[in-house]
C-alpha positions as CSV (number, residue, x, y, z in Angstrom):
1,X,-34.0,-12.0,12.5
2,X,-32.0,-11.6,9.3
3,X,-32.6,-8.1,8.9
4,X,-31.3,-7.5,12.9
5,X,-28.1,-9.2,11.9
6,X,-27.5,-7.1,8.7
7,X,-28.2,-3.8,10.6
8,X,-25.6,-4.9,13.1
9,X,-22.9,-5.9,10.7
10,X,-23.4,-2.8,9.0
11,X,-23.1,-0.7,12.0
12,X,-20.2,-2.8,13.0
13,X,-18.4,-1.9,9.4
14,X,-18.8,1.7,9.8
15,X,-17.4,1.5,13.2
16,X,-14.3,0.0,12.0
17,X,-14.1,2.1,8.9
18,X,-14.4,5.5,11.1
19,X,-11.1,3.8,13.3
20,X,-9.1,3.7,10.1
21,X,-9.9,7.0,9.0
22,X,-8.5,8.0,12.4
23,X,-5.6,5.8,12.3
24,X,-4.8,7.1,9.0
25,X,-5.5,10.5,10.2
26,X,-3.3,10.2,13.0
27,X,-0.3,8.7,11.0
28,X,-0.7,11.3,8.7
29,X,-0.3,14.5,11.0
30,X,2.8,12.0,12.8
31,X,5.0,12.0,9.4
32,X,4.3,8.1,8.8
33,X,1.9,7.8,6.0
34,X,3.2,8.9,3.1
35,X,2.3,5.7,0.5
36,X,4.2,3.7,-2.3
37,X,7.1,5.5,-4.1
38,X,6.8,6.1,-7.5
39,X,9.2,3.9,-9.0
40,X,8.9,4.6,-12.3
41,X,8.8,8.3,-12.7
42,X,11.8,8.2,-10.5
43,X,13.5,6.4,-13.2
44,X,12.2,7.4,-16.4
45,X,16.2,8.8,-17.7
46,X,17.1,5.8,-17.3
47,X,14.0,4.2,-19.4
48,X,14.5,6.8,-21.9
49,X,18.4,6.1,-22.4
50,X,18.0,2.6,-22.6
51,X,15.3,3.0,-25.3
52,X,17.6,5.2,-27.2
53,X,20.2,2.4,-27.2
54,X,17.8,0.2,-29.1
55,X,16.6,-1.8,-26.4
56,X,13.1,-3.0,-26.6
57,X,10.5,-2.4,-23.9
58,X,10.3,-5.6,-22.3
59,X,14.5,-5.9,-21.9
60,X,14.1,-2.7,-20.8
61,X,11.3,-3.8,-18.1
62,X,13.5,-7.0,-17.3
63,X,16.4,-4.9,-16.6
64,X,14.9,-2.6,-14.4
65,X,12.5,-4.8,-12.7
66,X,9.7,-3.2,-13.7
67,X,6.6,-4.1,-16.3
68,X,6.8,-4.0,-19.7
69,X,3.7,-2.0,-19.5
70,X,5.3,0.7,-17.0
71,X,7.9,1.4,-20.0
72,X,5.6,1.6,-22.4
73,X,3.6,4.2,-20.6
74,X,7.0,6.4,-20.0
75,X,7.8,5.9,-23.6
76,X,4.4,7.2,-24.9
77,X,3.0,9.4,-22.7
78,X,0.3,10.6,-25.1
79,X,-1.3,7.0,-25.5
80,X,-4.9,6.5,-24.1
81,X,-5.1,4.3,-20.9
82,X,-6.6,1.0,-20.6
C-alpha cells in the first residue's frame, strides 16, 4: 500500500517538474525570464572608491545596502570562497 502511494507521488513530482521546465521554457523564448540583477558587479566603482577613501567594508556594505561579505569579495577578488 505504501509503496503504491510513493510510486504515485513520485510520478506526480515529475509531472509538475516537466510543467515548470515548460513554463520556464516558454518565458524564456517570450523575453520574461531573465533572473536577479547583479547588484554588486554593477556597482563595484563605487565599492572600490569608497574603499579608497578609507572606509571599512562593513560602512561600505551599510552604505550601499549590500553585505559586508559582497564588499569583501569585490575588494579581493583573488580570495578562495567559502
Amino acid at each position: 500500500m505504501l509503496n503504491v502511494l510513493g510510486g504515485v507521488a513520485e510520478f506526480e513530482r515529475e509531472m509538475m517538474l516537466e510543467r515548470q521546465r515548460k513554463g520556464i521554457a516558454k518565458a524564456k523564448a517570450e523575453g520574461g525570464y531573465k533572473g536577479r540583477k547583479p547588484t554588486v558587479r554593477a556597482r563595484s566603482e563605487e565599492i572600490k572608491a569608497l574603499a579608497e577613501q578609507g572606509v571599512s567594508m562593513g560602512a561600505i556594505g551599510a552604505e550601499l545596502g549590500i553585505g559586508s561579505g559582497s564588499v569583501h569579495r569585490v575588494l579581493n577578488p583573488a580570495a578562495p570562497a567559502a
